[in-house]
N, C-alpha and C positions, 0 to 999 in steps of 0.2 A: 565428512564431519557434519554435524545437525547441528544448528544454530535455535536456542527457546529467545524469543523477544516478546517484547509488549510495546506498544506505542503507547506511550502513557497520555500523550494530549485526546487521539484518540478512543483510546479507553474512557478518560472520562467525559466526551461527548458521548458514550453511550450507555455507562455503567447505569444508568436506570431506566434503560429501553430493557422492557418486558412483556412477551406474549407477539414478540414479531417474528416474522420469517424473515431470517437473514442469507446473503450468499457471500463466503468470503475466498475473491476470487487471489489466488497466491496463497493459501492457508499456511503452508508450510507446516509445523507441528500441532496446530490448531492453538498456541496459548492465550492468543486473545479470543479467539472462536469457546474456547474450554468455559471462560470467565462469562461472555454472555451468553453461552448454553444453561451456565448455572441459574443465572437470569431467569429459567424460563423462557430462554428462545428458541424457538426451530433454526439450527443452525447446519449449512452446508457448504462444506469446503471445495475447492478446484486447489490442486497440486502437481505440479510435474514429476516430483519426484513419488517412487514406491514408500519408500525409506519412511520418508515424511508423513506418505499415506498410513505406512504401519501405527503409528502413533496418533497422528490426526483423527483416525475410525474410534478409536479409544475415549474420544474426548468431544466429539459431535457427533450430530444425526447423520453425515453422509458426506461420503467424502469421494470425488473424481479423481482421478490418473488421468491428464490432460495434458497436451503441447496446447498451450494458449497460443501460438504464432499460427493456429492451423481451426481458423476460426467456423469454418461447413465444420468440424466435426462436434461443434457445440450444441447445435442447434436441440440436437437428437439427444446429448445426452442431461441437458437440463430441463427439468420439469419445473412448469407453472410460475407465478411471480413472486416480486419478492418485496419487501417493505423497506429493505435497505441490502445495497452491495456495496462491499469494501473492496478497495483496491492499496493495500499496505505495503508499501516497498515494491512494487511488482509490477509496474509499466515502462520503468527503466530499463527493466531487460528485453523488453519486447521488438519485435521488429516495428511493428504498426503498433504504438500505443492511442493513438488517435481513432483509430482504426476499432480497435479492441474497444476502447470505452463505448462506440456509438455503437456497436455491436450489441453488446451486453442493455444498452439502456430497454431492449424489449423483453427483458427480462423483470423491468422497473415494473411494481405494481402501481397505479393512480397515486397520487401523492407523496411518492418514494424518494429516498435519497441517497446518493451518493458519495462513499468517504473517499479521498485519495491522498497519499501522502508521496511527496516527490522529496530527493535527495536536493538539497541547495550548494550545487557547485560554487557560487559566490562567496561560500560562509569563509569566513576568517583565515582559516588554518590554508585553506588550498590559496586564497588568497596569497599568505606568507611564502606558500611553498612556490608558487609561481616568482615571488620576487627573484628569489634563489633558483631561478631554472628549474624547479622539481615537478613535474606531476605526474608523480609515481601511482600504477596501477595497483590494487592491492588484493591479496588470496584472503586476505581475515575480514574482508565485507567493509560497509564505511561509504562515503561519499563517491569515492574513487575505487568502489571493490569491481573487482576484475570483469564481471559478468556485465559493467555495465554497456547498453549499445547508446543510453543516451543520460544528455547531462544539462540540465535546468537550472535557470535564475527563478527569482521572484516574476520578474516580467513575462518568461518565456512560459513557467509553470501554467499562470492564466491564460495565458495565449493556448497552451494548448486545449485546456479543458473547453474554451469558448468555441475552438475549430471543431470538437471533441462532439457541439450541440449540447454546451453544459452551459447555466450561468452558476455564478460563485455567488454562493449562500450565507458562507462564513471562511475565514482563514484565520488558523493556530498555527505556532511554529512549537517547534522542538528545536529546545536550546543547545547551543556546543559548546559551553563552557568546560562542564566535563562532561564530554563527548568520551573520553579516554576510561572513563570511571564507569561508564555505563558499558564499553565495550567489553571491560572487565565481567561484569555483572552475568554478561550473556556470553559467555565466552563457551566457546564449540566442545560436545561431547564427542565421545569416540562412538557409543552407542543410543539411548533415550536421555535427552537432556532432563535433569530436572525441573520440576516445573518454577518456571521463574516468578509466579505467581507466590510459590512461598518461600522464596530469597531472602533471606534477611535483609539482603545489603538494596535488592530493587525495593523492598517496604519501604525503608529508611531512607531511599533517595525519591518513591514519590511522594513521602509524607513532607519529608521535612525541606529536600534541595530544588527539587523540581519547581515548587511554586517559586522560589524565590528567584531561579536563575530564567522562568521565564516570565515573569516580570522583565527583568531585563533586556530578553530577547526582542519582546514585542518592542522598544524604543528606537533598535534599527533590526529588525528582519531580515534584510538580505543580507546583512554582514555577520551576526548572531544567531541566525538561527540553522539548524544541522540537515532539518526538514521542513516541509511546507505540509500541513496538513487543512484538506478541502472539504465543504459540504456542498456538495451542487447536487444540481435538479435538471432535469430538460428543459430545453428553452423550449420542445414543439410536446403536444401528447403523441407519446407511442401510439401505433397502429394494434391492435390488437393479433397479428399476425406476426407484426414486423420484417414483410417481407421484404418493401421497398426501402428500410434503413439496412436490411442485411445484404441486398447488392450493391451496395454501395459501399459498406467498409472493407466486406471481401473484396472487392475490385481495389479499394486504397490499400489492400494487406498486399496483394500480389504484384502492388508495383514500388511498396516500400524498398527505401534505399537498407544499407548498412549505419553501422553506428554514424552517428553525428551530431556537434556538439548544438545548441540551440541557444542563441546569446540573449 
């Protein structure tokens, strides 16, 4: 099944960035990749899956078939830098997400930035479900969707992007209020999702609920909010090669553990 999403906090950090090279690593069907392609950006996707590649090519300048856990086989197939790389729901799954980010930063062009958004284990609902014994895995994606190998608070999310060789530029959340409404919204095709960009019900919820319910969020974040969304930058300048950042996170990929929780 193909899943169409938008991060809506991230979207609108970028809805008026135009004339950049972007790399969106996790593209998935490319429907935030689609929106700042329109933009006027050069945009290029990295994807695991074919499926998703099928669709993503349709809707950006270029699109990878890539195991991001298998980080020597990047080097070769990305060209040149980039003015900003997103990282959207997609370092949860990773083995080395630490790993992976200080990888990619020699991909960063001079003054470049970095988006990342992480799942908030702490928020509310899993909160509740732990009162009651629960913390059920899940196949329909979410905080607790099946694939995840790792699971982030507010504290641990910064912790890792700063071990990662990131400082934190800004932080937005994504509200869970109705977390349940928006999972509705993007809910799984059998074949090419529609694009969620012309949804009625996604218009109607970032026009009119979104701001108000994250108003909200921002007053306690780790409790309220569904996601953590990042802009950081390098703390050191990339090397122009990055040779000496590249064995250093392949060396931290190959001795990455399995899943674990980070408090």
């Amino acid at each position: 099944m193909l899943y169409e999403s938008i991060n809506v906090p991230l979207w609108n950090e970028l809805r008026h960035v135009q004339n950049m090279r972007i790399l969106d690593v996790g593209c998935g069907t490319a429907a935030l990749g689609e929106l700042l392609s329109e933009n006027g950006n050069y945009v290029e996707g990295i994807t695991h899956s074919q499926s998703e590649a099928e669709i993503s090519k349709k809707r950006i300048d270029k699109v990878h078939v890539l195991n991001l856990d298998k980080l020597d086989s990047m080097e070769f197939a990305i060209d040149g830098r980039f003015d900003i790389i997103l990282f959207a729901d997609v370092l949860e799954h990773l083995l080395a997400p630490e790993a992976t980010l200080g990888f990619f930063a020699q991909f960063l062009s001079e003054n470049g930035k970095v988006y990342v958004s992480l799942p908030n284990v702490a928020c509310f609902y899993v909160r509740l479900g732990l009162l009651f014994g629960r913390f059920d895995m899940s196949s329909a994606g979410g905080i607790l969707d099946e694939t995840h190998l790792h699971f982030y608070t507010r504290k641990s999310a910064r912790l890792l992007l700063r071990k990662s060789g990131f400082e934190i530029i800004r932080a937005r959340y994504v509200p869970a209020m109705s977390v349940w409404a928006y999972q509705f919204i993007k809910k799984p095709q059998a074949s090419a999702p529609q694009k969620m960009a012309d949804s009625g019900l996604f218009k109607f919820y970032e026009r009119w609920v979104y701001p108000v319910e994250s108003l909200v969020a921002r007053c306690w974040p780790g409790l309220l909010a569904n996601q953590f969304v990042f802009t950081i930058s390098p703390t050191k300048p990339v090397s122009a090669t990055g040779t000496e950042l590249e064995s250093t996170t392949v060396s931290n990929l190959e001795s990455a553990q399995p899943a674990r929780l980070m408090s």
